[in-house]
N, C-alpha and C positions, 0 to 999 in steps of 0.2 A: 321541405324547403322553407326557411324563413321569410315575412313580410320584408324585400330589399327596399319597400317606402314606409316601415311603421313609423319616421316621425314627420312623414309630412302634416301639414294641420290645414285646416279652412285658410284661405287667405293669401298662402304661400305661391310664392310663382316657381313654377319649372317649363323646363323642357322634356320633349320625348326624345329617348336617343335616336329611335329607325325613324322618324318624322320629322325632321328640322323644320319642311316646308310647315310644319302647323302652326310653326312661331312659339308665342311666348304662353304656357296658361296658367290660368288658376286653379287651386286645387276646390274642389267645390266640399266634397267629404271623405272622407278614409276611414272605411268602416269592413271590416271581416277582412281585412287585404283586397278592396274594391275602392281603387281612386278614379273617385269624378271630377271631370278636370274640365274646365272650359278655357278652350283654344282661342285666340285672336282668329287664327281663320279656321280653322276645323271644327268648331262649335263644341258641342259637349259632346266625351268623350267619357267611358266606363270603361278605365285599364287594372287588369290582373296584377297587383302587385307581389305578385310569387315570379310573376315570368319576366314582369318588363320593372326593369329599375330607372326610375325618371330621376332626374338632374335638377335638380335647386338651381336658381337664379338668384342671384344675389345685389346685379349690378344692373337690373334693368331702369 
């Protein structure tokens, strides 16, 4: 299965799809298909990017 987040980068905001309540994050690194993302309310979080494909924000 391919990386469904290889261009997110440092800096970039998204969202999680199964998680709307976590609001808006940042992408902290994407490294081996491993995004570290800190959440407005879910703090930092270390998501699979093989399984979960997260959402770019573009308009926050």
């Amino acid at each position: 299965m391919e990386d469904l987040n290889a261009i997110l980068a440092p800096g970039m905001l998204i969202r999680h799809p199964d998680q709307p309540d976590w609001g808006i994050g940042q992408v902290q690194s994407n490294i081996g298909g491993k995004v570290t993302v800190n959440f407005r309310d879910a703090g930092k979080v270390v998501i699979d990017g093989f399984r979960i494909g997260l959402i770019p924000v573009f308009d926050a």
